[in-house]
DSSP file (Angstrom, degrees, kcal/mol; ACC not computed):
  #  RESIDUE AA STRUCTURE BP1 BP2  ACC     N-H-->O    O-->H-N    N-H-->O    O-->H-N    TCO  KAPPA ALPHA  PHI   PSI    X-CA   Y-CA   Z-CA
    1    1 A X              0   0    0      0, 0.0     2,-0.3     0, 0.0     0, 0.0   0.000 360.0 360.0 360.0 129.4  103.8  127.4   87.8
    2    2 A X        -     0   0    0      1,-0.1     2,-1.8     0, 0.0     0, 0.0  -0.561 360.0-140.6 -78.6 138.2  104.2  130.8   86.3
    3    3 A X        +     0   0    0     -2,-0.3    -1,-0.1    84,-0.0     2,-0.1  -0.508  42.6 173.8 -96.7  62.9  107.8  132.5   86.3
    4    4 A X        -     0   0    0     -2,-1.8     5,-0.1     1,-0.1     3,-0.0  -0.600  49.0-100.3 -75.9 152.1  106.1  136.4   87.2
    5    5 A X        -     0   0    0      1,-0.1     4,-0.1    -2,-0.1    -1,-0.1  -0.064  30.1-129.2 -34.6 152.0  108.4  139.1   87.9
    6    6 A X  S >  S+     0   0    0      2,-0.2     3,-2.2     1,-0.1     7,-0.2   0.913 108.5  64.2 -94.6 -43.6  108.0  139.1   92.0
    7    7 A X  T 3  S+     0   0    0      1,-0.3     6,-0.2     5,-0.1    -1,-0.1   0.861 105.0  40.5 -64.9 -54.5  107.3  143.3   91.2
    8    8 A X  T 3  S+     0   0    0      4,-0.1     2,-1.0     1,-0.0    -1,-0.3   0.434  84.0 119.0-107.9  32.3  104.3  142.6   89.4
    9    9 A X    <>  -     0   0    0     -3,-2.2     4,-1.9     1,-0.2     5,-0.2  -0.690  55.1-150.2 -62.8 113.5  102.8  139.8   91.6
   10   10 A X  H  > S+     0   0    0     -2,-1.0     4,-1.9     1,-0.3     3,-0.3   0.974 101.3  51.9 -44.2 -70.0   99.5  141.2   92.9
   11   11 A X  H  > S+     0   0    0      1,-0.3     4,-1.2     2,-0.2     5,-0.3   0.936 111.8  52.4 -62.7 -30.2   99.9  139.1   96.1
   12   12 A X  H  > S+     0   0    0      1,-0.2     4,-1.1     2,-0.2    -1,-0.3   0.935 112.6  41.6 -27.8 -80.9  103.5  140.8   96.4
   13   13 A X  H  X S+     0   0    0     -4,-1.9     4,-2.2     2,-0.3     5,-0.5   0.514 110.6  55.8 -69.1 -35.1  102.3  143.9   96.1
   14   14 A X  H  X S+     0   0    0     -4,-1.9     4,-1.8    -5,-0.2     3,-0.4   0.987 107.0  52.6 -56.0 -87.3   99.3  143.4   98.3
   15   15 A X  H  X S+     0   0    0     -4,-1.2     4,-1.2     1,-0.2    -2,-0.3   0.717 116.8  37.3 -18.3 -46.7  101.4  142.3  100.9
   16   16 A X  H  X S+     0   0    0     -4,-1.1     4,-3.1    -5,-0.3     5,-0.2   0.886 116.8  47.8 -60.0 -49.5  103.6  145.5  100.6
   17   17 A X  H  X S+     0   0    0     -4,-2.2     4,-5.4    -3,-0.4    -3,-0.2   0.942 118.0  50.7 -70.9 -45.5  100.8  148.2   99.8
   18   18 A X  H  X S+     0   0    0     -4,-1.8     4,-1.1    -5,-0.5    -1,-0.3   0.889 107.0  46.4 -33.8 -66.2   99.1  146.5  102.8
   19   19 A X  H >X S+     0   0    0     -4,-1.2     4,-3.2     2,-0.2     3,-0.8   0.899 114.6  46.8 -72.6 -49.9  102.1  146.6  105.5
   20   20 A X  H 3X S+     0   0    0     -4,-3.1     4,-3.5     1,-0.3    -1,-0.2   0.959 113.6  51.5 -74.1 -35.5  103.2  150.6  104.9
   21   21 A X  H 3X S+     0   0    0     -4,-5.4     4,-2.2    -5,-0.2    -1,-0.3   0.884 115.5  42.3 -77.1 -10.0   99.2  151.3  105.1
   22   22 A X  H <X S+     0   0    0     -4,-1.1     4,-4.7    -3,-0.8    -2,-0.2   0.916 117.9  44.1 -65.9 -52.5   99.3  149.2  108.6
   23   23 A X  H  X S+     0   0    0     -4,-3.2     4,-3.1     2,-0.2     5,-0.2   0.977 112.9  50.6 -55.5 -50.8  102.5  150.8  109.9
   24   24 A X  H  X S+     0   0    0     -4,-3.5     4,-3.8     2,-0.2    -2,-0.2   0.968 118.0  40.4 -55.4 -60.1  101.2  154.2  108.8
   25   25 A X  H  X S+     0   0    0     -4,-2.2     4,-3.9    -5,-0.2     5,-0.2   0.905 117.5  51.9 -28.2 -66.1   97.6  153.4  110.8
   26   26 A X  H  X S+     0   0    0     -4,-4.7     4,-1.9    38,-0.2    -1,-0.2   0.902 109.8  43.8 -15.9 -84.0   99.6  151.9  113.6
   27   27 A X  H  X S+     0   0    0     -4,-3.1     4,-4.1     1,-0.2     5,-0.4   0.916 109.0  58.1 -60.7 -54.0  101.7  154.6  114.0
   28   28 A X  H  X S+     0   0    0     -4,-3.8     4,-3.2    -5,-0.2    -1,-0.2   0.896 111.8  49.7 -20.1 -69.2   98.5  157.6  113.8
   29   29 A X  H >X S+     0   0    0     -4,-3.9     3,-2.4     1,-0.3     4,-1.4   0.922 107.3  42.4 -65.2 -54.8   97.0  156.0  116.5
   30   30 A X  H 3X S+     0   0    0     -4,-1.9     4,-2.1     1,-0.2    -1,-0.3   0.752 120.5  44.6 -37.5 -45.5   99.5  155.5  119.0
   31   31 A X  H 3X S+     0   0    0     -4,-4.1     4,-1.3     1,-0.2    -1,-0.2   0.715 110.4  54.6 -79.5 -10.5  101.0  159.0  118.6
   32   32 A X  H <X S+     0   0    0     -4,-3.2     4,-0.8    -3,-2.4    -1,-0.2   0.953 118.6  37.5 -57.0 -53.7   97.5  160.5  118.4
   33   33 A X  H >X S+     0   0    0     -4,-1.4     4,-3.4     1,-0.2     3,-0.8   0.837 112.1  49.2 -48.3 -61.7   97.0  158.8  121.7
   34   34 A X  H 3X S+     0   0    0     -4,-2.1     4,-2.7    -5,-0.3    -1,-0.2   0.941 111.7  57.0 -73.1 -52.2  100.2  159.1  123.6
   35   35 A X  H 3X S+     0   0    0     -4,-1.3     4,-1.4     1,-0.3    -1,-0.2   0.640 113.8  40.2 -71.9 -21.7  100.0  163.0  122.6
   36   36 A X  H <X S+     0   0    0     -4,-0.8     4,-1.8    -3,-0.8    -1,-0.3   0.665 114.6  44.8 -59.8 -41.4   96.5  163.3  124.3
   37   37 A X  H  X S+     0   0    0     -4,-3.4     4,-2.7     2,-0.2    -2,-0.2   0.818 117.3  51.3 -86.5 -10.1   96.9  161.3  127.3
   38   38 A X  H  X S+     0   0    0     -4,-2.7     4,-1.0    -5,-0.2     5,-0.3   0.998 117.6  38.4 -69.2 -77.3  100.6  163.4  127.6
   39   39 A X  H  X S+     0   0    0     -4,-1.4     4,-0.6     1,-0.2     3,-0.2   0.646 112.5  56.4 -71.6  -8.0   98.7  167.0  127.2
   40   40 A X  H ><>S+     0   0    0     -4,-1.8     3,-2.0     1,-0.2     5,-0.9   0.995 117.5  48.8 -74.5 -70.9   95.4  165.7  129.6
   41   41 A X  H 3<5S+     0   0    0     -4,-2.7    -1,-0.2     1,-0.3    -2,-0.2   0.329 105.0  41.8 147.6 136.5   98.3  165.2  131.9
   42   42 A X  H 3<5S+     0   0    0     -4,-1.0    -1,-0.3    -3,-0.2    -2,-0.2   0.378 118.3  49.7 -78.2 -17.5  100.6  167.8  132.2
   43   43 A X  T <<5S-     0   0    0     -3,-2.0    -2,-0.2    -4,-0.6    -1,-0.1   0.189 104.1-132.4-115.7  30.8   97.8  170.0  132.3
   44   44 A X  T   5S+     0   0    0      1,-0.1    -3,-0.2    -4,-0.1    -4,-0.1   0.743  83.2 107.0  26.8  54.5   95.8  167.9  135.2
   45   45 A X      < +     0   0    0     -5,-0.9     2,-0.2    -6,-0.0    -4,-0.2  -0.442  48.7 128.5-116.5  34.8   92.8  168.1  133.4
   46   46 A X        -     0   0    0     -6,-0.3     2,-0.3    -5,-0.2     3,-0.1  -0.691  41.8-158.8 -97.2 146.2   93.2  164.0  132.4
   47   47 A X    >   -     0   0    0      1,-0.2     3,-1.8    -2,-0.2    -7,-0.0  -0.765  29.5-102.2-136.2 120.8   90.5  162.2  133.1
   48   48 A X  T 3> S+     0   0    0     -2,-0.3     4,-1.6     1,-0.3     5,-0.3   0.165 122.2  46.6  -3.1 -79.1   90.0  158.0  133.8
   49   49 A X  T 34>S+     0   0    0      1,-0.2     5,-0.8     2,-0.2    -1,-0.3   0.811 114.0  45.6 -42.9 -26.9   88.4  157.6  130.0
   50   50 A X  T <>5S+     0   0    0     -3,-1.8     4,-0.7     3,-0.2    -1,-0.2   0.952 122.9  36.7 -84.6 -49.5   91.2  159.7  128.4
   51   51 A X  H  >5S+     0   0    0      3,-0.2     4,-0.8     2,-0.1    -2,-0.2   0.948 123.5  37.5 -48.0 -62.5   94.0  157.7  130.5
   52   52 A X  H >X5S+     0   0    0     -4,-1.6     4,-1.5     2,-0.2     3,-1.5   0.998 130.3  32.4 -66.7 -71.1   92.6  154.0  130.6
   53   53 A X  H >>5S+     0   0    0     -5,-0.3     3,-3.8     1,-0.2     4,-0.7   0.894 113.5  60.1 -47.9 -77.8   91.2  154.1  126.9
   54   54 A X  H 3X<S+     0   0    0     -5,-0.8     4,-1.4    -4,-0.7    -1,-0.2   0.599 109.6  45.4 -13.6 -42.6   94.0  156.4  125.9
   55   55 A X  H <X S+     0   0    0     -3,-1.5     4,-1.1    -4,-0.8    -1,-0.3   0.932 110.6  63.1 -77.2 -47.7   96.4  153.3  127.1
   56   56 A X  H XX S+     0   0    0     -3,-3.8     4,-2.2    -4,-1.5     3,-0.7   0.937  99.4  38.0 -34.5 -74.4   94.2  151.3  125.3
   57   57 A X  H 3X S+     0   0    0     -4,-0.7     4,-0.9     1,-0.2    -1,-0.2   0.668 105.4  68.6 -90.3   7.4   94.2  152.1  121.8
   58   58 A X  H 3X S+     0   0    0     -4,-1.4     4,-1.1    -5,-0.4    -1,-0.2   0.698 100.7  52.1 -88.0   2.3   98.0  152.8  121.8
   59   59 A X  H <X S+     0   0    0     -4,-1.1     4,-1.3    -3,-0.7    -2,-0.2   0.954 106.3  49.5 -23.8 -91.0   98.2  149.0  122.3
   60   60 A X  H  X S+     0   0    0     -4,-2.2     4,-2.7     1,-0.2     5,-0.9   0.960 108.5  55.3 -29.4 -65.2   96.1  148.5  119.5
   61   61 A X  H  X S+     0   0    0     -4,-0.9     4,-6.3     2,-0.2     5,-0.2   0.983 110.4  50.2 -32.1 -62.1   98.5  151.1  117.3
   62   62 A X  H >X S+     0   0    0     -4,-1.1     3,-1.4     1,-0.2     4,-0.7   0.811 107.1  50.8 -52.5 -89.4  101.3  148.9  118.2
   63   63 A X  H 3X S+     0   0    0     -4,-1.3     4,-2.5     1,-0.3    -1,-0.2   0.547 116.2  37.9  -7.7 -58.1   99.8  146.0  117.3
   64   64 A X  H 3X S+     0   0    0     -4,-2.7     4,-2.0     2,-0.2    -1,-0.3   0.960 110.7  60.3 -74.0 -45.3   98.9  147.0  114.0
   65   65 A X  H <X S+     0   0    0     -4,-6.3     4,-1.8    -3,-1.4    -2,-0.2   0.937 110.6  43.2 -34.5 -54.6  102.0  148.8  113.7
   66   66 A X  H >X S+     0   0    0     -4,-0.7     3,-1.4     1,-0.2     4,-0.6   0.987 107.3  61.2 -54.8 -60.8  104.0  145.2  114.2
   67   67 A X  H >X S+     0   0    0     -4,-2.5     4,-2.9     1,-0.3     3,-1.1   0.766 105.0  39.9 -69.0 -31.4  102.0  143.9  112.3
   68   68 A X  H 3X S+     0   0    0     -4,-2.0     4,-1.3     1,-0.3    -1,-0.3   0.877 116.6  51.5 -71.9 -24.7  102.9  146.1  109.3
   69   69 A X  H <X S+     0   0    0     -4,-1.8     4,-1.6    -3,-1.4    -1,-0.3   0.573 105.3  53.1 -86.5 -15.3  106.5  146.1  110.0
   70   70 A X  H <X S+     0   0    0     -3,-1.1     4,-4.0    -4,-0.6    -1,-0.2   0.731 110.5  52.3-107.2 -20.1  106.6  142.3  110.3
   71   71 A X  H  X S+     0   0    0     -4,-2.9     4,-1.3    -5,-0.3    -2,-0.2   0.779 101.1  54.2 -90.0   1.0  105.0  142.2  106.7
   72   72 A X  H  X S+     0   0    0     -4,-1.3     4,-2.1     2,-0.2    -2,-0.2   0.812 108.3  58.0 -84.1 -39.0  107.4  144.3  105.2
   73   73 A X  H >< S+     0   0    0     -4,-1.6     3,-2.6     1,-0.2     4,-0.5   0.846 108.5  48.9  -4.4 -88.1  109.8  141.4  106.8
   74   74 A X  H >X S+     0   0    0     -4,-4.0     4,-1.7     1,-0.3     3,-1.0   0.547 105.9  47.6 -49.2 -40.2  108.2  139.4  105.0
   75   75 A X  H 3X S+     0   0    0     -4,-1.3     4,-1.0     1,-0.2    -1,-0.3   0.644 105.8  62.0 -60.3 -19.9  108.2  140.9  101.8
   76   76 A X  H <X S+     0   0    0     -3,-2.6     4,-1.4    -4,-2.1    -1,-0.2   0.847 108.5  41.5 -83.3 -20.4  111.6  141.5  102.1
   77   77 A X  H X4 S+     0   0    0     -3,-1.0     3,-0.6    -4,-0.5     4,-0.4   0.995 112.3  56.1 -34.6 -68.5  112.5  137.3  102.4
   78   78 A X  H 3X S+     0   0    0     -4,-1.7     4,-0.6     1,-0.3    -1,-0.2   0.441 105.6  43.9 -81.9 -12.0  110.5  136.9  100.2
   79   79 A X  H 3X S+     0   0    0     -4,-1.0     4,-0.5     2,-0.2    -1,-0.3   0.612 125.4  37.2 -51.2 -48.1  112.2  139.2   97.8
   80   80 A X  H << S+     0   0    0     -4,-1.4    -2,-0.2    -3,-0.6    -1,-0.1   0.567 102.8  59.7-105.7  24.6  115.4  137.8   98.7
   81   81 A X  H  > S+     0   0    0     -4,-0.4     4,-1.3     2,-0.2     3,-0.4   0.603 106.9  58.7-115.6 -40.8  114.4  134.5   99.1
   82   82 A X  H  < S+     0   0    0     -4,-0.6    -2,-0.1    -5,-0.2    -3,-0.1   0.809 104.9  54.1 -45.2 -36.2  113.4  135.5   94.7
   83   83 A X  T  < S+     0   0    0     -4,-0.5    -1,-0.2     1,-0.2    -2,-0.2   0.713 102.4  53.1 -92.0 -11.7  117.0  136.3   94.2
   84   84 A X  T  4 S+     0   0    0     -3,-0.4     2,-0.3    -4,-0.1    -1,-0.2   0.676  87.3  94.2 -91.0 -40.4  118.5  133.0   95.5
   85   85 A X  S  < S-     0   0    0     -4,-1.3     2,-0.2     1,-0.1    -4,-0.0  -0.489  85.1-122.4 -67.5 117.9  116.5  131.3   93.3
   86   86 A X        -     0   0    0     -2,-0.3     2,-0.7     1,-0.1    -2,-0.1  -0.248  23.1-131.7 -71.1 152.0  118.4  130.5   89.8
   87   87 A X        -     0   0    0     -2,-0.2    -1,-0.1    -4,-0.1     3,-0.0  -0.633  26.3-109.9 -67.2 103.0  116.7  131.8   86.7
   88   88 A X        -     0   0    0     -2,-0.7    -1,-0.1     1,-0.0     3,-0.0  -0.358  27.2-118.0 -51.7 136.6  116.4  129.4   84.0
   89   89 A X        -     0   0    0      1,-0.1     2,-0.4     0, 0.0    -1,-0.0  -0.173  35.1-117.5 -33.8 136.6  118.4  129.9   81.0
   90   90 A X        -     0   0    0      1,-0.1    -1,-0.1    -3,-0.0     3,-0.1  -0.835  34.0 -87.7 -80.7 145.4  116.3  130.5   77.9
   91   91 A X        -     0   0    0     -2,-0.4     2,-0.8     1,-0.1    -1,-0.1   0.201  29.7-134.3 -32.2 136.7  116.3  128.4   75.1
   92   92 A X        -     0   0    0      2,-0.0     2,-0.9     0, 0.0    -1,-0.1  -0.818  26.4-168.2 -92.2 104.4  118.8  128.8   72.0
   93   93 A X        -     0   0    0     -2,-0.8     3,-0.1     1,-0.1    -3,-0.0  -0.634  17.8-119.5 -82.2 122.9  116.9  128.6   69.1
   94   94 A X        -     0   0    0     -2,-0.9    -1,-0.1     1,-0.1    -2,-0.0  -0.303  30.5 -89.7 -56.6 137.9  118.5  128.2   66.0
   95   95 A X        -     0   0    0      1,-0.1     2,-0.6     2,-0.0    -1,-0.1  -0.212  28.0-124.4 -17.7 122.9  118.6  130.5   63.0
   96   96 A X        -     0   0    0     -3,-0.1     2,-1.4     2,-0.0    -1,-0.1  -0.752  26.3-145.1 -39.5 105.0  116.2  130.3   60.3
   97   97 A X        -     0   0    0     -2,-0.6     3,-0.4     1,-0.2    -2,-0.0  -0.852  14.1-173.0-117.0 116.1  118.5  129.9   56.9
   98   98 A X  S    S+     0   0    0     -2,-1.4    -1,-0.2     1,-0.3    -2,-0.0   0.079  74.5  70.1 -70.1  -7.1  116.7  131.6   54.5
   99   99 A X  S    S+     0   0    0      2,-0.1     2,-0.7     0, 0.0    -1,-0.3   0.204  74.2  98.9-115.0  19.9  119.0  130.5   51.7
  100  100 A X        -     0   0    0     -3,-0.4     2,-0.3     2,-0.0    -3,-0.0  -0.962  61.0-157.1-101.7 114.0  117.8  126.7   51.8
  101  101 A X        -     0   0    0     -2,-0.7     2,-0.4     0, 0.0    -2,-0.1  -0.718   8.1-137.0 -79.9 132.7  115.6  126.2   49.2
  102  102 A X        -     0   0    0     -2,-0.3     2,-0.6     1,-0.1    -2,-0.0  -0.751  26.9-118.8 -92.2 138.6  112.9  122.9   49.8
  103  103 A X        -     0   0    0     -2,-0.4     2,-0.7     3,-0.0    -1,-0.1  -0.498  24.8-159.5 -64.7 114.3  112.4  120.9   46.8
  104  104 A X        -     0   0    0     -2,-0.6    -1,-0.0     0, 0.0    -2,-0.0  -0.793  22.5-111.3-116.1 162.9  109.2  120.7   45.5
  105  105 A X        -     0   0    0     -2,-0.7     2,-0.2     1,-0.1     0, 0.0  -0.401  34.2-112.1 -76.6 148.7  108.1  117.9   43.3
  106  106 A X        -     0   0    0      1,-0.1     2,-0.8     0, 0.0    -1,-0.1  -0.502  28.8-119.0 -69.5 140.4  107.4  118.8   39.7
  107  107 A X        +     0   0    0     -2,-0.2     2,-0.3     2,-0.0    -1,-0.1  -0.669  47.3 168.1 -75.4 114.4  103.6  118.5   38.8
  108  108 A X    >   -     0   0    0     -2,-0.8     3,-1.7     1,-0.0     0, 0.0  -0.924  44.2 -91.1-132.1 165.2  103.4  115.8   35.9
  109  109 A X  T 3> S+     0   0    0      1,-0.3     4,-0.8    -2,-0.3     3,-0.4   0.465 107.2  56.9 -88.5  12.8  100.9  114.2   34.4
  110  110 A X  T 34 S+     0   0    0      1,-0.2    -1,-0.3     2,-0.1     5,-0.1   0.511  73.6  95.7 -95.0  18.9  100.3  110.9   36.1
  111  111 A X  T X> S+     0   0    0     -3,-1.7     4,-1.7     2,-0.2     3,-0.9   0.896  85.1  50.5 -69.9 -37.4   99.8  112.5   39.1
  112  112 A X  H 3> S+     0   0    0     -3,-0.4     4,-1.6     1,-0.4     5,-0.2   0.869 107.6  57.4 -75.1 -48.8   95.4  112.3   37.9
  113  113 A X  H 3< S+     0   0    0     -4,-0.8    -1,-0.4     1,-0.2     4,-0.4   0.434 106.1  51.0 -84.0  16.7   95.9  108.6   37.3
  114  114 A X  H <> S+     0   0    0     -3,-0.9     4,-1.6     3,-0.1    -2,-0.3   0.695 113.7  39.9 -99.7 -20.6   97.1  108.1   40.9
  115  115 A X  H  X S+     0   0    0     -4,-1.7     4,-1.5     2,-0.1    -2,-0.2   0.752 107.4  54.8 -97.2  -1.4   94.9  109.4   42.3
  116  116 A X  H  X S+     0   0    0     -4,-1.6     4,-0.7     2,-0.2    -1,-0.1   0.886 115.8  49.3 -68.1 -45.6   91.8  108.3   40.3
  117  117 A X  H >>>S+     0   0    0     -4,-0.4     3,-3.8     2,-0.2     4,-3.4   1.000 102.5  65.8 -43.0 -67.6   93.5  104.4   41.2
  118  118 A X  H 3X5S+     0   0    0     -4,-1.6     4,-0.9     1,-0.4    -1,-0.2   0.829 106.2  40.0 -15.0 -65.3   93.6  105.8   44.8
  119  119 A X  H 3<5S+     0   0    0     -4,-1.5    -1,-0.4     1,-0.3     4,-0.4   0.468 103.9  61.4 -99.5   9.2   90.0  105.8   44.8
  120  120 A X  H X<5S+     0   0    0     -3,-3.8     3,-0.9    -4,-0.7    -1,-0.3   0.841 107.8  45.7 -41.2 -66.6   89.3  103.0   43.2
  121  121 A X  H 3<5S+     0   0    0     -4,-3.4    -2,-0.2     1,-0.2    -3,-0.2   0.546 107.4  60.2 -61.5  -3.5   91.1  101.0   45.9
  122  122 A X  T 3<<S+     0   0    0     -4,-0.9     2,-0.3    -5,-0.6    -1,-0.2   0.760  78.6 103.0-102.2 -27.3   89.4  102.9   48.8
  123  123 A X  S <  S-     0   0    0     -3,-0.9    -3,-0.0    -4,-0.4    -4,-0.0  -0.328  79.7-110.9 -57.9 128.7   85.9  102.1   48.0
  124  124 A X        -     0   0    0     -2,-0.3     2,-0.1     2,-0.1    -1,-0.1  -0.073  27.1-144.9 -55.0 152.2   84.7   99.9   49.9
  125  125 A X    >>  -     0   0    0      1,-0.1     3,-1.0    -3,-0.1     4,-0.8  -0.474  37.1-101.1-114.0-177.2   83.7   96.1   48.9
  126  126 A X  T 34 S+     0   0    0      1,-0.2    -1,-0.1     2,-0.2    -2,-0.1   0.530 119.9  65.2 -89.0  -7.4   81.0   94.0   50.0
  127  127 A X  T 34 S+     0   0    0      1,-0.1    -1,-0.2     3,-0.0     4,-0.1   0.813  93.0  53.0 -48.4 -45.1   83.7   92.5   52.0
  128  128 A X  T <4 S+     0   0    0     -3,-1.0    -2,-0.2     2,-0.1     2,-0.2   0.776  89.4  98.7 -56.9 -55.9   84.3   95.1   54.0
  129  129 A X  S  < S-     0   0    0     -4,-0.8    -3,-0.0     1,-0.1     0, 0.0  -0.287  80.6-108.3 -74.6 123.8   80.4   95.5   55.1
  130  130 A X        -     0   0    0      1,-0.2    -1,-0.1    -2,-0.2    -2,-0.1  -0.110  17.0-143.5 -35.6 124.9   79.5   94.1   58.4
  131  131 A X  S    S+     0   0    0     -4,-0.1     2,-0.4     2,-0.1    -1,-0.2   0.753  82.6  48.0 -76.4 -17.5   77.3   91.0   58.1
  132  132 A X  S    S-     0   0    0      1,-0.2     3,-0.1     0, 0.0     5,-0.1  -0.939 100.3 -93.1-113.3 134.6   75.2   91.9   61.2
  133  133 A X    >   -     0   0    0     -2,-0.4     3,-1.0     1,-0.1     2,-0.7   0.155  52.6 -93.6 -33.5 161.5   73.7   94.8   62.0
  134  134 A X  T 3  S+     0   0    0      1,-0.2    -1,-0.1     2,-0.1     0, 0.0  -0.749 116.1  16.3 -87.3 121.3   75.9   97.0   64.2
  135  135 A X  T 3  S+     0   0    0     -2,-0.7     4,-0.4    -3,-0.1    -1,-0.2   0.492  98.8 113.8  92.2   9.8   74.9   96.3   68.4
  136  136 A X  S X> S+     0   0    0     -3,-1.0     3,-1.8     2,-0.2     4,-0.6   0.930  73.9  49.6 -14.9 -63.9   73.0   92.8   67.0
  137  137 A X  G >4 S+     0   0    0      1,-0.4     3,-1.4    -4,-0.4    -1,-0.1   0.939 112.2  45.3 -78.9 -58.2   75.5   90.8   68.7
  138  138 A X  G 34 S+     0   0    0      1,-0.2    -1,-0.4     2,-0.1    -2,-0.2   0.685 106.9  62.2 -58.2 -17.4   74.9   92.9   72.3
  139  139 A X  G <4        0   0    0     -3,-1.8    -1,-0.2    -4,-0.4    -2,-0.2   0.571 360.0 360.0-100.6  11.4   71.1   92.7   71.9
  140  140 A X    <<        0   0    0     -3,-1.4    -1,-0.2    -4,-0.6    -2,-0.1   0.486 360.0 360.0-101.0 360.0   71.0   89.0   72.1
């Protein structure tokens, strides 16, 4: 699990950008609505479609309006529900100390005859080599 900032989680942020553009929608309609079916009327020109619909999609407003308001809730939990949680400590790494020198071994000259031995003993012997072909033994 990645330890992101909660600020720059996309789904955060989604969730936020999301809920203000719901509330703002929400809110358009209903007060478009309510401000229609108010001037239709006061000035007794309203007529069934402007009243019944009218009632209608400021329902809908609300509705999407809660709904943005209940996901800014959420984002706010979940924001403090982020802070509650403790932070691991980071590691203490130790210093490098630059003033320890490593030994290295001096180059001398039997270093050629060990390894010439070396490969003397690594070749393989007729000991070594399988007496049966290799997958013999499975084809029988």
């Amino acid at each position: 699990m990645k330890k992101t900032s909660l600020v720059r989680s996309v789904p955060y942020l989604l969730l936020v950008l999301l809920s203000l553009a719901a509330i703002g929608v929400g809110g358009w309609l209903s007060t478009r609505q309510i401000g229609a079916m108010t001037s239709a009327l006061l000035d007794g020109t309203a007529t069934g479609v402007e009243v019944y619909a009218g009632q209608s999609w400021v329902v809908l407003g609300a509705v999407v309006l809660g709904a943005g308001v209940i996901g800014l809730l959420l984002a706010l939990a979940l924001a403090a529900a982020k802070a509650l949680i403790p932070q691991p400590r980071p590691e203490v790494v130790e210093p490098i100390d630059w003033t320890a020198q490593q030994e290295t071994p001096a180059a001398d000259s039997t270093g050629v005859a060990d390894v010439a031995e070396t490969a003397e003993t690594a070749a393989p012997t007729e000991d070594d080599s399988p007496v049966e072909p290799v997958g013999a033994a499975s084809a029988r």
